[in-house]
C-alpha positions as CSV (number, residue, x, y, z in Angstrom):
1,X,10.8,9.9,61.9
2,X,10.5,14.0,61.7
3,X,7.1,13.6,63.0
4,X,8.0,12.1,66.6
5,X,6.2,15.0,69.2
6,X,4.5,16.6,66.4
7,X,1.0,18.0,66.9
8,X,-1.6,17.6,63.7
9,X,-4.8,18.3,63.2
10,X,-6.4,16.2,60.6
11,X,-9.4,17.8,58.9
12,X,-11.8,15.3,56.7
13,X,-13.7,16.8,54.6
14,X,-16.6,14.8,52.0
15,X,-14.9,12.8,49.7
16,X,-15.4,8.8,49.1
17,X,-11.1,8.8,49.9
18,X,-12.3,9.4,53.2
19,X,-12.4,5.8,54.0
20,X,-8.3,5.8,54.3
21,X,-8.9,8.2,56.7
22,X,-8.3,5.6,59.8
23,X,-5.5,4.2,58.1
24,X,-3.5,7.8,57.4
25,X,-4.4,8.9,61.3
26,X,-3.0,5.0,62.3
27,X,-0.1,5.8,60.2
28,X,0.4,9.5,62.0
29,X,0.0,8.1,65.6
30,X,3.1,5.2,64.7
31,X,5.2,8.0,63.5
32,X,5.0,9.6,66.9
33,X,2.6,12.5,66.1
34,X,-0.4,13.0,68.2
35,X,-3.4,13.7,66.4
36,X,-6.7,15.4,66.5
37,X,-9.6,15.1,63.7
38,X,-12.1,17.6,62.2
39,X,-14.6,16.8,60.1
40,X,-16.8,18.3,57.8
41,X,-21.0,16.9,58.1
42,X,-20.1,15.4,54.5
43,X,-17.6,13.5,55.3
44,X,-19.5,11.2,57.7
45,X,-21.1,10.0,55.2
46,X,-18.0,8.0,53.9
47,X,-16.0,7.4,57.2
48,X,-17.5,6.9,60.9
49,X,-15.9,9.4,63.5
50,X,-16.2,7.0,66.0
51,X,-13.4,5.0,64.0
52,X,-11.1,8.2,63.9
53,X,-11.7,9.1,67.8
54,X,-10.9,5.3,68.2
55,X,-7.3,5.2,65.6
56,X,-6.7,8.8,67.1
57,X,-7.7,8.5,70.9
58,X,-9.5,11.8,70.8
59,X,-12.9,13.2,70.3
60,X,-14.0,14.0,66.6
61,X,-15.6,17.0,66.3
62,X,-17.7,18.4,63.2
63,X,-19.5,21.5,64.5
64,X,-18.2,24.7,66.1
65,X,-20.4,23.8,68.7
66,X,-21.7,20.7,70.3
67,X,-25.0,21.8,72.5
68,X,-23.6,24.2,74.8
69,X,-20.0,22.9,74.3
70,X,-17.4,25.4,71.9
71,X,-15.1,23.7,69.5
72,X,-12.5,26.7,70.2
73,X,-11.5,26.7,66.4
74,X,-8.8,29.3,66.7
75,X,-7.0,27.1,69.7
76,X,-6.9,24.3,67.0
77,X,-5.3,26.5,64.8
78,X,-2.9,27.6,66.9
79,X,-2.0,24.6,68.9
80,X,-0.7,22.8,66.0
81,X,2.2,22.1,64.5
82,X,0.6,21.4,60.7
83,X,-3.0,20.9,59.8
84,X,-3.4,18.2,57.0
85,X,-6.9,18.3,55.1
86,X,-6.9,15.0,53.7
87,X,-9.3,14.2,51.2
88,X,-10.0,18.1,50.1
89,X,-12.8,17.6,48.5
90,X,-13.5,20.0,45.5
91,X,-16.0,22.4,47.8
92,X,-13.8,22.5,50.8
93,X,-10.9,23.4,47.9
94,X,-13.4,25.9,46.7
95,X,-14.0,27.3,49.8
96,X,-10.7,27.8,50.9
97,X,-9.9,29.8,47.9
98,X,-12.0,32.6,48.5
99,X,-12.3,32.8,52.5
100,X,-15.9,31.2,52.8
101,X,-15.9,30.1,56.5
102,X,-19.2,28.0,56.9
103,X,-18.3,25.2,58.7
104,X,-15.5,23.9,61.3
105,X,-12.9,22.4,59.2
106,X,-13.2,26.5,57.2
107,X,-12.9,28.0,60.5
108,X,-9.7,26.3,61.8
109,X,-7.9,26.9,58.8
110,X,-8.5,30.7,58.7
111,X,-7.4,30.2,62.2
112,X,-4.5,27.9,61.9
113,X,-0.6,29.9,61.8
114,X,1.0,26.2,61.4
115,X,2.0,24.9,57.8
116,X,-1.6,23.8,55.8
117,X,-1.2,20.3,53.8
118,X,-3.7,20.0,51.7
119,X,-4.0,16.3,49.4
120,X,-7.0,16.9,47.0
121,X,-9.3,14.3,46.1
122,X,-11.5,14.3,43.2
123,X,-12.9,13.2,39.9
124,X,-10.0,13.8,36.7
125,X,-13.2,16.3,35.2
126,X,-13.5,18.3,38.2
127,X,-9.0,17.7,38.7
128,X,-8.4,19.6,35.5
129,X,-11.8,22.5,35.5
130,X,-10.0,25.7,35.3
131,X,-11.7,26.6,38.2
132,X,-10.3,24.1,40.2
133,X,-6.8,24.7,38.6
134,X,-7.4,28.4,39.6
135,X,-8.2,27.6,43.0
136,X,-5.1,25.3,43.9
137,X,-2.7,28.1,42.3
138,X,-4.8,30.6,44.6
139,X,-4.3,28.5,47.9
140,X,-0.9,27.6,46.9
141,X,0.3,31.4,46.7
142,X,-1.8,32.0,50.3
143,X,2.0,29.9,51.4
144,X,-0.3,25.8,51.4
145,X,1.8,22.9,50.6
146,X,-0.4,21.0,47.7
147,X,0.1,17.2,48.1
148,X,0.2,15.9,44.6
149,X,-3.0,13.9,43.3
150,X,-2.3,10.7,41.7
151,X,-3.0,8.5,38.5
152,X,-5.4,5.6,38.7
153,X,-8.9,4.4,39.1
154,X,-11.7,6.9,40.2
155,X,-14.8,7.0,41.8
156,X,-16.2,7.4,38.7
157,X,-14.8,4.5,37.1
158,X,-12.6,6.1,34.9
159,X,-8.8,6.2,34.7
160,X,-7.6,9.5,35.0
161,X,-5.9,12.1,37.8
162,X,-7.7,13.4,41.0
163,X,-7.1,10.0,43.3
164,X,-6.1,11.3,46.7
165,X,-1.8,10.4,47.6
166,X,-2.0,7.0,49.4
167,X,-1.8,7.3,53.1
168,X,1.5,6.1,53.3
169,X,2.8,8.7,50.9
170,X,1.0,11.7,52.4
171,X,3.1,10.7,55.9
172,X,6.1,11.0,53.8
173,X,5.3,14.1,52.5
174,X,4.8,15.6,55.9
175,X,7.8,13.9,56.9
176,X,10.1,15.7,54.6
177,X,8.6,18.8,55.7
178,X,10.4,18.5,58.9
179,X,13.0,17.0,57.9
180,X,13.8,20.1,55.1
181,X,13.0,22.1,58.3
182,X,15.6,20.9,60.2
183,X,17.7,20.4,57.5
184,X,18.8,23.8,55.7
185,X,22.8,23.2,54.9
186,X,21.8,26.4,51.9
187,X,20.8,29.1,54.1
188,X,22.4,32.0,53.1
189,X,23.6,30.8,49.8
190,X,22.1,32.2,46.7
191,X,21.6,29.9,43.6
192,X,20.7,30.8,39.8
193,X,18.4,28.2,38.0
194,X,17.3,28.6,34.5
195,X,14.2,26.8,33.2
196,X,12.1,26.5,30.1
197,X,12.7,27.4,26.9
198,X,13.2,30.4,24.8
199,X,11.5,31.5,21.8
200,X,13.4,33.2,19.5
201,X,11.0,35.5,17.1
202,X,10.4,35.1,13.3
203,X,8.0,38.1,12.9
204,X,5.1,38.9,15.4
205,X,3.0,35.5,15.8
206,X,5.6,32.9,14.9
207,X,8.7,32.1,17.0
208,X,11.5,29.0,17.0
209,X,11.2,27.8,20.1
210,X,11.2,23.7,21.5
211,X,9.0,21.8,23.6
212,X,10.3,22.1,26.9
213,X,8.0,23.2,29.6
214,X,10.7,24.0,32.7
215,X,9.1,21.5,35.4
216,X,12.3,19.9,35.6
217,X,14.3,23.2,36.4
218,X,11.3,24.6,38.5
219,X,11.7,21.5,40.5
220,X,15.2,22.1,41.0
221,X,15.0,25.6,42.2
222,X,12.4,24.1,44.6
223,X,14.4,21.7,45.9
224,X,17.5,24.5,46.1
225,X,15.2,26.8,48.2
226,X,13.5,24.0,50.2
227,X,17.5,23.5,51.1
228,X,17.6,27.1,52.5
229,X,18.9,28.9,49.4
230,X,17.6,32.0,48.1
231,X,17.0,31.6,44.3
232,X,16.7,33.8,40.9
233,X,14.8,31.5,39.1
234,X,15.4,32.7,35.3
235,X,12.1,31.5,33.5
236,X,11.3,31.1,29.8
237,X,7.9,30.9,28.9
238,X,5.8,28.6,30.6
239,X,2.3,27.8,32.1
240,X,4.7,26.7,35.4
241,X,3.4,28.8,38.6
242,X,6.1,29.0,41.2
243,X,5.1,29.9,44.6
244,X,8.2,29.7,47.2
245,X,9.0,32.2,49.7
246,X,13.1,31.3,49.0
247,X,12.2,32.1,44.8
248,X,12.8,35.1,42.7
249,X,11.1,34.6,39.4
250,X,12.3,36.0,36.3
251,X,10.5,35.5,33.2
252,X,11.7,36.2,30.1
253,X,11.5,35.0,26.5
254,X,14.2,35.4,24.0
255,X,17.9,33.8,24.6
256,X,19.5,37.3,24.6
257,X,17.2,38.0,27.5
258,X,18.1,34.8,29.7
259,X,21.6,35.8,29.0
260,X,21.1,39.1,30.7
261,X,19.2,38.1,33.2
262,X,21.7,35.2,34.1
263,X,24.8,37.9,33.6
264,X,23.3,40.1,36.2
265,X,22.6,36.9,38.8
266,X,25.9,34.8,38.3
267,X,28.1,37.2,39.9
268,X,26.6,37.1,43.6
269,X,25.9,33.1,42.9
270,X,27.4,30.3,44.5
271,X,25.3,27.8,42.7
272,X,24.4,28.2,39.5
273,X,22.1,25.3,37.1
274,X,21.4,25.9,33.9
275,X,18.3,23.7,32.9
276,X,16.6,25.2,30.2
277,X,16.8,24.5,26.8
278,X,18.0,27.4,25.4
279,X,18.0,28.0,21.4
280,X,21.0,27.6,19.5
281,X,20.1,30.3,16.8
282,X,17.8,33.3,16.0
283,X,16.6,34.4,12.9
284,X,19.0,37.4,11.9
285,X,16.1,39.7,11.7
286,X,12.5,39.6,12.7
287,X,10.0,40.6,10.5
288,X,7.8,43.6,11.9
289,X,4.9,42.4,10.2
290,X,3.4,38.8,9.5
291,X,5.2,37.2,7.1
292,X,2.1,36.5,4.0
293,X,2.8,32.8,2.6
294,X,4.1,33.2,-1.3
295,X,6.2,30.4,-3.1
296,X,6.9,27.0,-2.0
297,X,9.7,27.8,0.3
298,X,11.1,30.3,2.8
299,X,14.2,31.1,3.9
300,X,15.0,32.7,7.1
301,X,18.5,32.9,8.1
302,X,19.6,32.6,11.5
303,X,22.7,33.5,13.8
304,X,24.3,31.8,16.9
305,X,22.8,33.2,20.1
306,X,25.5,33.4,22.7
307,X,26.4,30.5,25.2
308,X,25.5,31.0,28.4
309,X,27.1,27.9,30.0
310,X,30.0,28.7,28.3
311,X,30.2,32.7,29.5
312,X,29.7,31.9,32.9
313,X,32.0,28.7,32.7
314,X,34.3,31.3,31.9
315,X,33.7,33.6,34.1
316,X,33.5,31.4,37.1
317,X,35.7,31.9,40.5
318,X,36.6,29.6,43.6
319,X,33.7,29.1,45.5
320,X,31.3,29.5,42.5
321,X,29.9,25.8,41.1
322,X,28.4,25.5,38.4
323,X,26.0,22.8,36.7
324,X,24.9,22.4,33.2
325,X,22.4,20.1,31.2
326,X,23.1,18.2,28.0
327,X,20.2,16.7,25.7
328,X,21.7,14.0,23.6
329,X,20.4,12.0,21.0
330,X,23.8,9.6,20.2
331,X,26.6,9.1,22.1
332,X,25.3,10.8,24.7
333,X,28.3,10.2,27.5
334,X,31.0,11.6,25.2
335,X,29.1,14.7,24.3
336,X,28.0,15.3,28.1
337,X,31.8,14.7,29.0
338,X,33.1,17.2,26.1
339,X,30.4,19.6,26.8
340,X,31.5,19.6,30.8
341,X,35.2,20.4,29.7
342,X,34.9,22.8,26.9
343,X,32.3,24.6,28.9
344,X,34.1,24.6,32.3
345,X,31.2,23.2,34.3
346,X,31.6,21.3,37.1
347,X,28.8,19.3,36.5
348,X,26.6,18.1,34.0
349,X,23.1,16.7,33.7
350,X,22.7,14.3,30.8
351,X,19.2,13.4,29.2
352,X,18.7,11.1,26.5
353,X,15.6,11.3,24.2
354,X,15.9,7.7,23.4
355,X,15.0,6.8,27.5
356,X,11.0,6.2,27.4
357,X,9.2,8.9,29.8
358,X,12.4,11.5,30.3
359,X,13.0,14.8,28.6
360,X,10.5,17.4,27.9
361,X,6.9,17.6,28.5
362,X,7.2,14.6,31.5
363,X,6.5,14.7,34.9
364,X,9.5,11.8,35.2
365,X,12.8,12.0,33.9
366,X,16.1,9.5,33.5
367,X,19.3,11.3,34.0
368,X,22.5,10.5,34.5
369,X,25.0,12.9,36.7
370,X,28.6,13.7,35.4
371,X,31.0,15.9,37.6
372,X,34.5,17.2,37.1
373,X,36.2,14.7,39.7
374,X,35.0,11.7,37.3
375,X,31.8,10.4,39.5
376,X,29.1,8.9,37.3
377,X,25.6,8.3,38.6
378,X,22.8,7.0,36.7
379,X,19.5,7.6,37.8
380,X,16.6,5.4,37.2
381,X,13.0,7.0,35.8
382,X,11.4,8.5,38.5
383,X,9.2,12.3,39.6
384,X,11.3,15.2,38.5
385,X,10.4,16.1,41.9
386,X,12.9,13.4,43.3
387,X,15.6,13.7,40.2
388,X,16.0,17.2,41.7
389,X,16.5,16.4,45.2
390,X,19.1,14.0,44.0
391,X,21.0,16.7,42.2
392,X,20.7,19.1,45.1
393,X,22.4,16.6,47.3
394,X,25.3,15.9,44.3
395,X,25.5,20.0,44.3
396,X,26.0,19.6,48.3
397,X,28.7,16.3,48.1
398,X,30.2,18.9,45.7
399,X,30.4,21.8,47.7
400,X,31.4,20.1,50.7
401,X,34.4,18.2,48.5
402,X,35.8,21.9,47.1
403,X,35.8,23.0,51.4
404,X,38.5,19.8,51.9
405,X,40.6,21.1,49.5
């Protein structure tokens, strides 16, 4: 375990998912770590903080100061080496966003300079407010690692989003952290990723376009840069926010414009990974003015937009690897395998749209990997999150194969 020596200060703040707490800090203490817990005054009113000082073997505190005692809230912050706030509640979320410092848990983490983990924990109304949503994008750009919320039953009673990760998966999570840390075989290398779609205009409020949304090639750039590598993510238009130290995003729109942008990466990029779905054709001519509906039919013609996979398949030298995606409807392996060859990839990431939560709009995928030296690996459905770290490690088997040559 990564977290063997590591120093974490766990900060509880008012939420019924509270009453894991004693498990999570059980959990951190058998990893190795050595553990200190905050609270906020709400918070003990779902878990006892003589059960964390027990689990942890160290005082609780709630207050900046007890009597005449100081909680030194900026020694907490800088003595350790991540501080987890586990539940965050909706109002410590709140607060956090905008720099409100009323209590202890507030204080040490305007004081903290270690990594902040933060694994809300909330009802699937308050989850999806836009306020809410608007604060998690706000303390995920301060440089916070958001610990995903999961599906399941609530508080409430309903069945929805907003339940805090299981203990068990929020150790993981911190895990990986230090694991990634230790592990960055990338740095130095720069990557290209393309995401999304493109929308390809028919006159000034109507587009072609498909329904992809990018997570799938945001989570691979992700997972590139969490590796060490510094990427141009090239973006088509999506609600995705990408907040990554090791990411250069580059939005665009139209095919012609991803081709550009991806013409001016590619030659400084060892990696390249061309996920988005790019459209095949563009109407020949946009309309400067809304088109008026007359007559029962409308004929637009459209022309080939050019192939990117294919231009930088061609344009590829040693040392340069390149992966594309193929989105099959029948016969899906010998399409994936033709497109790999005509196209001069090295790789190839094959989707069907006949595999039950995979493709667009999902926060899962089903894929199977195809590479140039004839290795197949079928994936099972799980996070696009983990499909991506699987592909980053193929990308790295890859790499290190093309150094034995």
């Amino acid at each position: 375990m990564q977290l063997a020596g590591k120093k974490i200060v766990l900060a509880v703040t008012g939420s019924i998912a509270a009453y894991k707490t004693p498990h999570l800090v059980r959990l951190l203490v058998k990893a190795g770590a050595e553990v200190r817990v905050i609270t906020t005054s709400a918070a003990e009113a779902f878990v006892s903080p003589l059960a964390l000082a027990t689990v942890s073997k160290h005082s609780v505190h709630s207050n900046v100061a007890d009597g005449a005692a100081w909680n030194n809230h900026v020694e907490m912050g800088r003595w350790a080496d991540a501080m987890l706030i586990a539940p965050c509640s909706a109002n410590t979320l709140a607060k956090m966003a905008n720099g409100l410092c009323d209590n202890l848990v507030c204080a040490v983490y305007l004081s903290a300079i270690c990594p902040v983990f933060v694994a809300p924990a909330m009802d699937e109304d308050m989850w999806h407010h836009q306020s809410t949503v608007n604060n998690i994008q706000k303390i995920r750009s301060y440089g916070n690692h958001i610990i995903p919320v999961t599906h399941g039953e609530l508080a409430s009673g309903l069945i929805g989003e907003g339940r805090m990760a299981e203990p068990e998966d929020i150790v993981a999570h911190l895990n990986d952290f230090f694991e990634k840390k230790n592990d960055s075989p990338l740095k130095g290398i720069k990557a290209l990723v393309t995401a999304g779609p493109t929308y390809e205009r028919i006159d000034p409020v109507r587009f072609i376009g498909n329904f992809s949304t990018g997570k799938m090639g945001v989570a691979i750039a992700e997972a590139l840069a969490d590796k060490g590598a510094q990427v141009t993510l090239v973006l088509g238009p999506s609600h995705l926010q990408v907040f990554h130290a090791n990411i250069k995003v580059v939005k665009v729109e139209s095919a012609e414009q991803m081709y550009n942008a991806c013409m001016e990466a590619f030659p400084q990029s060892q990696i390249s990974v061309l996920s988005a779905a790019v459209a095949d054709y563009r109407p020949a001519e946009m309309a400067p003015e809304k088109i008026k509906k007359q007559g029962n039919t409308l004929d637009i013609e459209l022309v080939k937009n050019k192939d990117i996979l294919a231009t930088l398949g061609g344009l590829k030298q040693a040392g340069q690897l390149l992966v594309g995606f193929a989105l099959e409807t029948n016969d899906e392996l010998n399409h994936a395998l033709g497109k790999m060859k005509a196209k001069n990839a090295d790789m190839i990431v094959l989707n069907s749209l006949k595999d039950t939560g995979a493709g667009f709009g999902h926060d899962t995928n089903k894929v199977t990997l195809l590479d140039s030296t004839g290795d197949k690996k079928d994936l099972p459905l799980q996070s696009k999150q983990k499909v991506a770290e699987v592909i980053v490690k193929h990308i790295l088997k890859l790499r290190n194969a093309e150094k034995t040559i």
